[in-house]
C-alpha positions in Angstrom: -9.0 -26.5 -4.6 -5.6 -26.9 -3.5 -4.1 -22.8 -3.9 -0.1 -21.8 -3.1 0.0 -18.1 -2.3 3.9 -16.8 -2.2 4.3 -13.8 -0.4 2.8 -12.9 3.3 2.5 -9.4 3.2 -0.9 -7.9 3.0 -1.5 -8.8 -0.5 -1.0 -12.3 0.5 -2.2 -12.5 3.7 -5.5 -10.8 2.7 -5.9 -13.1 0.0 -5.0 -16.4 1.8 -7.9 -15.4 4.0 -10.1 -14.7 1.3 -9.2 -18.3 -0.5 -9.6 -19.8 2.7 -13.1 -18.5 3.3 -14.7 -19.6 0.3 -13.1 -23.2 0.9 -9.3 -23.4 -0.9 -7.1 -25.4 1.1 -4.8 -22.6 1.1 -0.7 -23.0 2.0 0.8 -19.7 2.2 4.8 -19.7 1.5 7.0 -16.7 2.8 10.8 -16.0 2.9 10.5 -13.8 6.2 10.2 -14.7 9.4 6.8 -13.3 10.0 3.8 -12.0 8.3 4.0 -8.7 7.1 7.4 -8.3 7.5 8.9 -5.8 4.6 7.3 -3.6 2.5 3.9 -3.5 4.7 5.8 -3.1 7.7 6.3 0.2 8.6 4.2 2.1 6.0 2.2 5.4 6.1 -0.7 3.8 7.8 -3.2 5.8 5.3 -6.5 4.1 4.4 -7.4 6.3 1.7 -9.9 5.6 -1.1 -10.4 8.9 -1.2 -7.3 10.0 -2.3 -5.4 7.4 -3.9 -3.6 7.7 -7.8 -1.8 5.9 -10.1 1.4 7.9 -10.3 4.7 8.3 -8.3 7.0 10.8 -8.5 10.4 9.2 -8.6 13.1 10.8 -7.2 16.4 10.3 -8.2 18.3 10.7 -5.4 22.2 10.4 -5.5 21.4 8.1 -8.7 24.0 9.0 -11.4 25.6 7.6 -14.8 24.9 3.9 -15.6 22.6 3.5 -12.2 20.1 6.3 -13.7 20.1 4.9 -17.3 19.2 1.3 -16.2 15.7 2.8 -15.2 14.6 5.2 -18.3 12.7 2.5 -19.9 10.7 2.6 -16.7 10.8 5.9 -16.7 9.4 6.0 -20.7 6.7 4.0 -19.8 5.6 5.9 -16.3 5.7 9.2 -18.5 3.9 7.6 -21.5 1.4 6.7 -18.9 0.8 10.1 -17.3 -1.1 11.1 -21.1 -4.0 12.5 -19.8 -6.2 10.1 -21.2 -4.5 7.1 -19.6 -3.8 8.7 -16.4 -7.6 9.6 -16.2 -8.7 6.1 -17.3 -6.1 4.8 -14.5 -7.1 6.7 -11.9 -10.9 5.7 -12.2 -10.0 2.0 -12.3 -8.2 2.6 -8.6 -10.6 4.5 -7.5 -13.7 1.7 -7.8 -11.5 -0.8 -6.3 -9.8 1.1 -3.5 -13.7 2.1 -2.8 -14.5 -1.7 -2.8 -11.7 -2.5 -0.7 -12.4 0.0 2.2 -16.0 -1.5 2.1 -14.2 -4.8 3.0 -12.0 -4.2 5.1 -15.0 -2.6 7.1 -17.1 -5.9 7.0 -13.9 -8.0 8.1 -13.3 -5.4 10.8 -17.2 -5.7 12.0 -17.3 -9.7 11.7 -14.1 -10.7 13.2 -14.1 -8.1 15.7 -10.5 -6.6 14.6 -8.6 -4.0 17.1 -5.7 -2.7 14.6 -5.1 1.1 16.4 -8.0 2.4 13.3 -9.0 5.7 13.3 -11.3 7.8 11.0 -10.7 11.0 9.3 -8.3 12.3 6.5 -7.1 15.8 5.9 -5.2 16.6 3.0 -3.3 19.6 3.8 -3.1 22.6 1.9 -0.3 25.1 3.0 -2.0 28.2 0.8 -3.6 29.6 -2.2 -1.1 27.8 -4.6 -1.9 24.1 -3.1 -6.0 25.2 -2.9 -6.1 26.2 -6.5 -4.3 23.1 -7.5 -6.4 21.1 -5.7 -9.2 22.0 -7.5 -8.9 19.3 -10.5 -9.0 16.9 -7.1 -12.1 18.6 -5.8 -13.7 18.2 -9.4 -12.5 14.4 -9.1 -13.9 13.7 -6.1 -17.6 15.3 -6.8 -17.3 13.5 -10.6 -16.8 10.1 -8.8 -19.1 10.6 -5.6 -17.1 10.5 -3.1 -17.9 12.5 0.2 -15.6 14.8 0.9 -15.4 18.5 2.8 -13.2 21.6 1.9 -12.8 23.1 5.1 -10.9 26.2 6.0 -8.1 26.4 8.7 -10.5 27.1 11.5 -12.1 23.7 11.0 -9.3 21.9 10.3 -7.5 22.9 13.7 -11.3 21.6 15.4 -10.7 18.4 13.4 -7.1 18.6 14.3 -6.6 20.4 17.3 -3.0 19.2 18.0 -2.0 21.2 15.5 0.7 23.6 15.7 0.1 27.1 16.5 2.3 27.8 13.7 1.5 25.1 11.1 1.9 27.1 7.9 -2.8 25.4 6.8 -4.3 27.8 4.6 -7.2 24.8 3.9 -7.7 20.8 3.4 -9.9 18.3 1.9 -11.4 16.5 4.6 -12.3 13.0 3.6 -14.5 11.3 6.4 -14.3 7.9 5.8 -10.8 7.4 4.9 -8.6 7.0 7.8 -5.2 5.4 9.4 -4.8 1.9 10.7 -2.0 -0.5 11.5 -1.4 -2.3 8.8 1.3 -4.9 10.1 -1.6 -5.5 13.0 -4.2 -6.0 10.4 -2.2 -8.5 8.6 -1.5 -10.4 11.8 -5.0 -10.6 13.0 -5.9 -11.7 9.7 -3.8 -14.3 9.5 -5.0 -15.8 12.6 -8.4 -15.9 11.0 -7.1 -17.4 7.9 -5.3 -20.0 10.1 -8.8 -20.9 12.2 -10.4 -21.9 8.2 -7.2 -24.1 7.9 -4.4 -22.2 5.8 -1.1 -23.4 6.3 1.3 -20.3 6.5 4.9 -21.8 6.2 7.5 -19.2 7.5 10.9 -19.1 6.6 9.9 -20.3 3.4 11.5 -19.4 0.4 10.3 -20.1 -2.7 12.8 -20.9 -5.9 10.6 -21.2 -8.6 7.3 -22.4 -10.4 6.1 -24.6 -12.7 3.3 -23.8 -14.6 0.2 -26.3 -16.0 -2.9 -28.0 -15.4 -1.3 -29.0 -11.8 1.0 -25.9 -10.8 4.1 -26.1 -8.5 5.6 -24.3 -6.2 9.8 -25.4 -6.2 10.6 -24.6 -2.6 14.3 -23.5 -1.4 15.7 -26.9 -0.7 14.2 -27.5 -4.0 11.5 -29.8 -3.1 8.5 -29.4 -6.0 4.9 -29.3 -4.4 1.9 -29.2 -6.6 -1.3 -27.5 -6.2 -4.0 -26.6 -8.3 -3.6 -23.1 -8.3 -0.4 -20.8 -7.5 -1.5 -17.0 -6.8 1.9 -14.5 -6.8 2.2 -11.8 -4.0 5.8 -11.9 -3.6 5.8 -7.7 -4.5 9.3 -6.8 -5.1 10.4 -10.4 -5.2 7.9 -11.3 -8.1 9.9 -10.7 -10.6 12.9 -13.3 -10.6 10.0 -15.8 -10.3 8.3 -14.7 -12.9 11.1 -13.8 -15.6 11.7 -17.9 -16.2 7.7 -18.2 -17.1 8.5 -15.6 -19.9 6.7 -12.5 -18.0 8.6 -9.7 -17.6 6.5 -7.4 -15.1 8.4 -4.1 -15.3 8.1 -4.2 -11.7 10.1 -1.6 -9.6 11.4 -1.0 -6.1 10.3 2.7 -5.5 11.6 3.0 -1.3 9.4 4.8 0.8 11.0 6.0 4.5 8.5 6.1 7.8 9.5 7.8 11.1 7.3 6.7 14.3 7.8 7.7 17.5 6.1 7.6 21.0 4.3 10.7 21.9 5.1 12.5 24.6 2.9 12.2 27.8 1.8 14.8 30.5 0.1 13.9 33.6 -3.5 14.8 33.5 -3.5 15.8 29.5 -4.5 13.8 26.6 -1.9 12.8 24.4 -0.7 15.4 21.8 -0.2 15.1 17.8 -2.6 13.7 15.3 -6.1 12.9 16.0 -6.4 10.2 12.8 -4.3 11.0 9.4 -2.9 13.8 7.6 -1.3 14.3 4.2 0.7 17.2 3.4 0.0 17.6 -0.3 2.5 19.3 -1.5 5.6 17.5 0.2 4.1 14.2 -0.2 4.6 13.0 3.3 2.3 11.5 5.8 1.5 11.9 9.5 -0.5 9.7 11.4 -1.5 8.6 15.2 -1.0 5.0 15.7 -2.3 4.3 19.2 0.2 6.2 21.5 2.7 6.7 18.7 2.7 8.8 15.5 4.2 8.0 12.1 5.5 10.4 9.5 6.0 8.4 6.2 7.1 9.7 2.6 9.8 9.7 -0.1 9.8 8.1 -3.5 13.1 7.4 -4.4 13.6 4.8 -7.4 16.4 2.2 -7.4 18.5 1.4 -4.7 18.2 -1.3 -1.7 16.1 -1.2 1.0 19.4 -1.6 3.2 21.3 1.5 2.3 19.4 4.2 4.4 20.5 7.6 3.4 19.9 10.1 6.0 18.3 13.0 4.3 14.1 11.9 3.8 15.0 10.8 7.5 15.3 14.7 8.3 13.2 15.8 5.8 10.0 13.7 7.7 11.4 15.0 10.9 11.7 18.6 10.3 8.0 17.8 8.9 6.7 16.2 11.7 8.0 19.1 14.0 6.7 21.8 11.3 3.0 20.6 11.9 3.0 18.9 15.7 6.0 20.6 17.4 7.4 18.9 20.4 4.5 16.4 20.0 6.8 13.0 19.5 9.4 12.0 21.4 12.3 11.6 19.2 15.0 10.2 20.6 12.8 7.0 20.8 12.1 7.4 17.4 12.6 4.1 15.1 13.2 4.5 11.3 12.3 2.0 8.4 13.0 2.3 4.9 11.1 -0.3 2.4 10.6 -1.0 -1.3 7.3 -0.3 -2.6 7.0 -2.7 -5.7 5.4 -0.5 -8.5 4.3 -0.4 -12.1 4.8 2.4 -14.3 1.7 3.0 -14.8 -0.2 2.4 -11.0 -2.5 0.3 -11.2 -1.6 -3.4 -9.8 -1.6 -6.6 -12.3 -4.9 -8.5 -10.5 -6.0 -11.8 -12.4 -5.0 -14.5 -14.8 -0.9 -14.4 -15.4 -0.9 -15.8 -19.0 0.8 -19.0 -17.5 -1.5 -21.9 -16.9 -2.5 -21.7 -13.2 -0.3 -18.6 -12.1 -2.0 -16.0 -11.0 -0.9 -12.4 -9.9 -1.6 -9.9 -7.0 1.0 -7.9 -7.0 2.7 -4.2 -7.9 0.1 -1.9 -5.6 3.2 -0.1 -5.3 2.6 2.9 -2.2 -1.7 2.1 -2.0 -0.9 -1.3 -1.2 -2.7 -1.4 2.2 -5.8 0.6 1.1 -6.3 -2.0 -2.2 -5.4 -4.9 -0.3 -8.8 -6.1 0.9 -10.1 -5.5 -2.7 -7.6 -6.6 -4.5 -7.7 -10.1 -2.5 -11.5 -10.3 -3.3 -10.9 -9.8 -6.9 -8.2 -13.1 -6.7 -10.3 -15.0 -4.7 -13.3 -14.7 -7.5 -11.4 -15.0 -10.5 -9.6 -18.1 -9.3 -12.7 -20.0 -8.1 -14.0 -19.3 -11.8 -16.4 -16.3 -11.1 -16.4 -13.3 -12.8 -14.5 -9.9 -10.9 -16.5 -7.8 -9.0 -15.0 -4.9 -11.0 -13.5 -4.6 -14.4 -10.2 -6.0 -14.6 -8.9 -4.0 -18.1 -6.5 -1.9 -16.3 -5.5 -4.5 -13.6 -4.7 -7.1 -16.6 -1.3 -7.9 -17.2 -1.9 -7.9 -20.8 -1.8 -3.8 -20.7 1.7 -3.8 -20.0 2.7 -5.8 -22.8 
């Protein structure tokens, strides 16, 4: 089967490899100049099955007037969607296919031999009584849906973490074992090599204008050459809209920005390096902060609307006065490099995984801040569905016909 994937971040990457495997000639079509090149970039890092959810808390920001109003029917929908019903419903569904999707990114990891600066071991902090006693619907989650998991006082978590600061306001955490940190933009690389060795065709610098749907898909590239396959699967995140809109599907699909700090840590003679063993989420501030090799990454922010290129300078300062607040003097600053990216999410959290409505358009797309800890899943799912087979996992929340 001839298959068109637009998009080359991790959703599209991962799933080129998977179509690739099972035997799709596979050409992969992205606007960028490299493979995971904008929203799966700079991210968090954060592997975590464990701990993933179907809501975002948007904020604002300087957002005002007509700007704010062009998003409350997106705003309607995500609070219609946090009834607690559908918001438990939701959450389940994520939490079987993130599961699934760490198991694969394991098995890829073992077989092809993968070095992508992983490291396991989550804590999710809590700074005192407040965040333990609100974490207790969590805890209740965690032990309703199996999933191993540790709450651990602050002695153990400054063993687990001993670069911790001596005056890191941790009162307890949820240790979660076999979540973890890894580099996603190096995964996604790697990956694509592998794709590249079962023969897909990754074609950089490659815009795509439109699509054509049928029995024979196209894909209308920028000069407006029309190339047909017999599939077309959609990973363009953000950018998956304006393709889609002219095939009558209107994905209420979102930008929510996310910002990531990352900065070289500092490095004495004769001592190990200090900061973060693996990953760390402070719960109640939303932000991450993990070791990447020889560097660590603080990550967080929400904000709604908005360009990727307008950086505004406060969640800069807010993830710095963070990372200082829990590894002081770990990271060398100054060296620091800052990235702000759009996180393309649906108002209710889940993705849209599976049959588009339009003959031989398929979707992957709309993992909105989990998209590196569903991508390996979430690329499985396509690959079955496309070749005819039925999901590994059911695909009623992941449907496009939910948002409808």
């Amino acid at each position: 089967m001839r298959v068109a994937v637009i998009g080359a971040g991790i959703a599209g990457v991962t799933t080129a490899y998977e179509l690739a495997r099972q035997g799709d000639e596979v050409t992969v079509y992205e606007r960028g100049s490299s493979v995971a090149g904008e929203a799966s970039f700079a991210g968090g890092g954060i592997v975590a099955a464990g701990h993933v959810a179907p809501r975002v808390l948007p904020d604002l920001g300087d957002m005002g007037g007509l700007r704010a109003l062009a998003h409350v029917p997106w705003l309607w929908r995500w609070w219609r969607a946090g009834r607690p019903a559908v918001l438990a419903a939701n959450r389940r569904a994520l939490q079987q296919l993130a599961h699934d999707s760490r198991e694969r990114m394991l098995e890829l990891t073992r077989a092809q031999g993968l070095e992508y600066e992983q490291e396991p071991g989550l804590l999710v902090l809590l700074r005192d009584e407040r965040d333990l006693k609100a974490a207790h619907a969590t805890l209740a989650l965690l032990a309703e849906w199996g999933v191993p998991h540790e709450l651990v006082d602050a002695a153990r978590c400054r063993a687990l973490e001993p670069g911790l600061a001596e005056s890191a306001p941790v009162h307890a955490a949820i240790h979660l074992a076999q979540d973890g940190v890894g580099n996603c933009r190096l995964f996604a690389q790697q990956l694509k090599t592998q794709a590249q060795r079962l023969g897909a065709d990754f074609r950089l610098d490659a815009a795509v204008r439109g699509i054509t749907p049928g029995a024979h898909p196209g894909v209308v590239d920028d000069d407006g050459q029309a190339h047909e396959f017999d599939a077309v699967v959609v990973c363009a995140g953000a950018q998956a809209a304006p393709l889609l809109t002219p095939l009558g599907l209107r994905l209420p699909l979102l930008p929510v920005h996310g910002y990531s700090v990352t900065a070289p840590l500092r490095h004495l003679d004769g001592l190990p390096r200090p900061g973060p063993r693996a990953a760390l989420i402070d719960e109640r501030m939303g932000v991450t902060i993990a070791r990447l090799g020889q560097r660590v990454r603080a990550s967080g922010g929400a904000v709604l609307g908005g360009s990727a290129a307008k950086v505004e300078v406060e969640p800069l300062r807010r993830l710095y006065r963070l990372l200082e607040e829990w590894f002081d003097g770990a990271a060398v600053t100054r060296e620091a490099q800052h990235w702000k990216g759009a996180q393309p999410t649906l108002p209710d959290g889940p993705p849209v995984l599976g049959a588009s409505g339009a003959p031989g358009v398929w979707l992957n797309v709309g993992h909105g801040a989990s998209g590196w800890t569903l991508a390996c899943g979430s690329a499985r799912v396509l690959a079955e569905v496309v070749a005819g087979r039925a999901a590994p996992i059911d695909l009623e929340r992941f449907s496009v016909a939910r948002l409808k």
